[in-house]
C-alpha positions as CSV (number, residue, x, y, z in Angstrom):
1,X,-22.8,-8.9,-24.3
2,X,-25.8,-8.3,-23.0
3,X,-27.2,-4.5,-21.6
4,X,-26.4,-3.8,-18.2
5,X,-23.6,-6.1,-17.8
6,X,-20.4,-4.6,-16.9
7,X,-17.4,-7.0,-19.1
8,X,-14.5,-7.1,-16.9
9,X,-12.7,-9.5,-19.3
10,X,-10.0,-7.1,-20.1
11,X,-9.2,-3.1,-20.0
12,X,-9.2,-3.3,-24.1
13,X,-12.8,-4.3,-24.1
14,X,-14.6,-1.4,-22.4
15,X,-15.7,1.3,-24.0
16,X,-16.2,4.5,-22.4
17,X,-19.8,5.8,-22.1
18,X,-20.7,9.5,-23.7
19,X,-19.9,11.2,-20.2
20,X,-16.8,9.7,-20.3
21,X,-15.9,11.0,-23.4
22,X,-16.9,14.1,-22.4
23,X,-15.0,14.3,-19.4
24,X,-11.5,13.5,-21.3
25,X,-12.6,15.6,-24.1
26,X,-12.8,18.8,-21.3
27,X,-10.2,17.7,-19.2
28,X,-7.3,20.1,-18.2
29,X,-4.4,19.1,-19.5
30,X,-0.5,19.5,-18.8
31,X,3.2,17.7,-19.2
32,X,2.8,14.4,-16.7
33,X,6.6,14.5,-16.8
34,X,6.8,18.0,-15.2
35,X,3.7,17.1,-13.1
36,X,2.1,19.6,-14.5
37,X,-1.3,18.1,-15.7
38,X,-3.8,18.7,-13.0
39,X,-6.2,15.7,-14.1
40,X,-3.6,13.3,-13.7
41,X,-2.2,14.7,-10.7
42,X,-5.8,15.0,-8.7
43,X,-6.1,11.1,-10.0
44,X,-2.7,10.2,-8.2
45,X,-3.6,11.9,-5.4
46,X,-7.2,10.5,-5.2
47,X,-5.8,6.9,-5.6
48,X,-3.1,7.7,-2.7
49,X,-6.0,8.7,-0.3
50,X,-8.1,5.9,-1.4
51,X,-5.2,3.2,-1.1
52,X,-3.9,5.3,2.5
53,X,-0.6,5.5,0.9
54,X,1.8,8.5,0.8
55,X,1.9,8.6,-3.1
56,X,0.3,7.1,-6.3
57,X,1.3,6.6,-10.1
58,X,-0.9,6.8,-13.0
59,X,0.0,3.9,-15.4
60,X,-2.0,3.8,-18.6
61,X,-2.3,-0.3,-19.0
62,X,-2.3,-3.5,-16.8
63,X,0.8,-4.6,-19.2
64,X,2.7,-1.6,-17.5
65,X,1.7,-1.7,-13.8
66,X,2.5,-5.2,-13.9
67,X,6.2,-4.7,-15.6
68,X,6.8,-2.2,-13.0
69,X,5.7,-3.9,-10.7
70,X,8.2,-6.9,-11.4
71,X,10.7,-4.0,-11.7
72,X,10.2,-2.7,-8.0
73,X,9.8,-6.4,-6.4
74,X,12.7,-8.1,-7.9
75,X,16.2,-7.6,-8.8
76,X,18.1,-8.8,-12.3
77,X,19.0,-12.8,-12.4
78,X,16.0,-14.1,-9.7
79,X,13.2,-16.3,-11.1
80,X,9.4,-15.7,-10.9
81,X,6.7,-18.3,-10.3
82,X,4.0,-18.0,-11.5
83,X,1.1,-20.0,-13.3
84,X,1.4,-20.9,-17.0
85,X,-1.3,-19.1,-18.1
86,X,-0.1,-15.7,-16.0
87,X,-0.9,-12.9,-18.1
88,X,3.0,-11.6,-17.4
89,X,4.1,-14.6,-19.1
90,X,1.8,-15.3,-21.9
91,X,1.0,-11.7,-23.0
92,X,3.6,-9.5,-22.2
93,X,6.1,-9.8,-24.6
94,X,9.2,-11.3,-22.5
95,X,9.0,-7.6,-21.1
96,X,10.1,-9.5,-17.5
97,X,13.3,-10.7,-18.8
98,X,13.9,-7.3,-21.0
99,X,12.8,-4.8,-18.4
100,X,13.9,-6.7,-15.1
101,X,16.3,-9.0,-15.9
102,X,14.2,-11.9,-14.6
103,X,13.1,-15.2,-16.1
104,X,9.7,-17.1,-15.6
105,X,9.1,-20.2,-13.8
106,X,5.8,-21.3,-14.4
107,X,3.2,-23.9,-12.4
108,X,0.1,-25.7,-14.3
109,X,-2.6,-25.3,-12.0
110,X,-6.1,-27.2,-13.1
111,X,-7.9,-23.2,-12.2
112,X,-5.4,-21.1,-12.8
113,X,-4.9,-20.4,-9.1
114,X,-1.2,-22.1,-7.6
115,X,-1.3,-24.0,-4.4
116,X,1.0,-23.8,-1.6
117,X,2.0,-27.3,-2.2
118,X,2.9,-26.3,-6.0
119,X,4.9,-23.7,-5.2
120,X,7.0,-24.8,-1.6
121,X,9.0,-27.2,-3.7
122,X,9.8,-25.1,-6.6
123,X,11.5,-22.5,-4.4
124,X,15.0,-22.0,-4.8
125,X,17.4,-20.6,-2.4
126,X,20.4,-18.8,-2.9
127,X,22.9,-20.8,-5.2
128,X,25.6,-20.3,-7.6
129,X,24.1,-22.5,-10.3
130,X,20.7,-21.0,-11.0
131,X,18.2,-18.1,-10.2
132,X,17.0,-18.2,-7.1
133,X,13.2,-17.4,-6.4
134,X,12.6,-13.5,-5.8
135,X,8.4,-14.0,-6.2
136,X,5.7,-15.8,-6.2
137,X,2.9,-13.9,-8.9
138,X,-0.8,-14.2,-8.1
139,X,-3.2,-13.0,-10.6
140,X,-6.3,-12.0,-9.9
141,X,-8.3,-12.6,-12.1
142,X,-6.8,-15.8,-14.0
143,X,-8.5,-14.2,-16.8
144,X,-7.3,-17.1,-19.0
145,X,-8.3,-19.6,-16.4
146,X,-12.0,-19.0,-17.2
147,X,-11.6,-16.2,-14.7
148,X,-10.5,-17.7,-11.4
149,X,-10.7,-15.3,-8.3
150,X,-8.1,-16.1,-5.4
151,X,-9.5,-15.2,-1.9
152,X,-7.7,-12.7,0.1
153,X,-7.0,-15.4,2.9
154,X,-5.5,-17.5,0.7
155,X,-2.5,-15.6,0.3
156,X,-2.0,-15.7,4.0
157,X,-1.4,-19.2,3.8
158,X,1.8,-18.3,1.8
159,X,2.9,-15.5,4.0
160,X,2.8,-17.6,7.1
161,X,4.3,-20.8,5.1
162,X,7.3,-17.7,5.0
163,X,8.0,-16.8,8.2
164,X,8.0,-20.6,9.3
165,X,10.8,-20.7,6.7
166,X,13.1,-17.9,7.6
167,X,12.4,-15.8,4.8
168,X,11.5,-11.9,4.9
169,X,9.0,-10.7,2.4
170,X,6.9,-7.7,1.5
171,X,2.8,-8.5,0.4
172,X,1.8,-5.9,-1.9
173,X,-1.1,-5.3,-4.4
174,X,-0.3,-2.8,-6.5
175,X,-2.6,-0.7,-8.6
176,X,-2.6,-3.9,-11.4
177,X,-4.7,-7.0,-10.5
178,X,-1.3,-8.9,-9.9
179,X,-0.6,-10.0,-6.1
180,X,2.8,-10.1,-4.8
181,X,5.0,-11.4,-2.9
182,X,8.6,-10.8,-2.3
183,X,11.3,-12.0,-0.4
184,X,15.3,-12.7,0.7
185,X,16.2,-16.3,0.8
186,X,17.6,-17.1,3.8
């Protein structure tokens, strides 16, 4: 790679610059569990007043702040769509089904980025012979897509598509580059 370019492929391929290193190498440190490391908790705090939210949470990977993110947005049996190449299907171990109890249903798209006309007739609604859809995953970037970036209107499309349809649902981005959307079938 060539100097002065920042790679953004993946958090595995940076490295940290001498400062860095200095900085974790001087840190203060403390339990987490007991909230009693002072770095980490000035980080969640930082990231809460950044983000205008009441609270924050350090997670150390994208693997993890995806899974629990899954975890918070879904419940056990419901199906998530999401593109084939999603890195919550392709590179993180079936944690969706072990951790939340939910199984992938994935859309080829030709840039790694679904359309609403992919998605509106793979939604299911409530039924007793199959999951029904709990969320729709958006990642951005589609890292194995060459890199796609969705636009933050485009999501809107989905969220109005919603409302037309009855449904309730909650738009988050959580700390991981995954967008989501959640909702009850009506």
């Amino acid at each position: 790679m060539a100097q002065g370019i920042v790679d953004l492929r993946s958090d595995t391929v940076t490295r940290p610059t001498p400062a860095m290193r200095r900085a974790m190498a001087e840190a203060q440190l403390g339990d987490d569990v007991y909230r009693e490391d002072p770095t980490v908790n000035r980080l969640q705090e930082r990231a809460a007043e950044i983000f205008n939210r009441e609270a924050a949470l350090f997670v150390p990977s994208g693997t993890m702040g995806n899974q629990t993110a899954l975890k918070v947005h879904t419940q056990p049996g419901r199906e998530v769509i999401c593109e084939a190449r999603a890195h919550i299907y392709n590179h993180e171990m079936g944690m969706m089904g072990a951790f939340s109890g939910v199984v992938p249903r994935t859309i080829v798209a030709e840039d790694g980025i679904m359309r609403w006309g992919q998605i509106e007739s793979l939604i299911r609604r409530r039924s007793d012979h199959h999951a029904y859809t709990g969320l729709v995953e958006l990642e951005n970037t589609s890292n194995l897509a060459g890199g796609s970036v969705i636009r933050l209107q485009f999501p809107m499309k989905f969220v109005t598509v919603l409302i037309k349809g009855g449904f309730r649902f909650t738009w988050t981005v959580p700390e991981s580059s995954m967008l989501a959307l959640r909702w009850d079938a009506p």
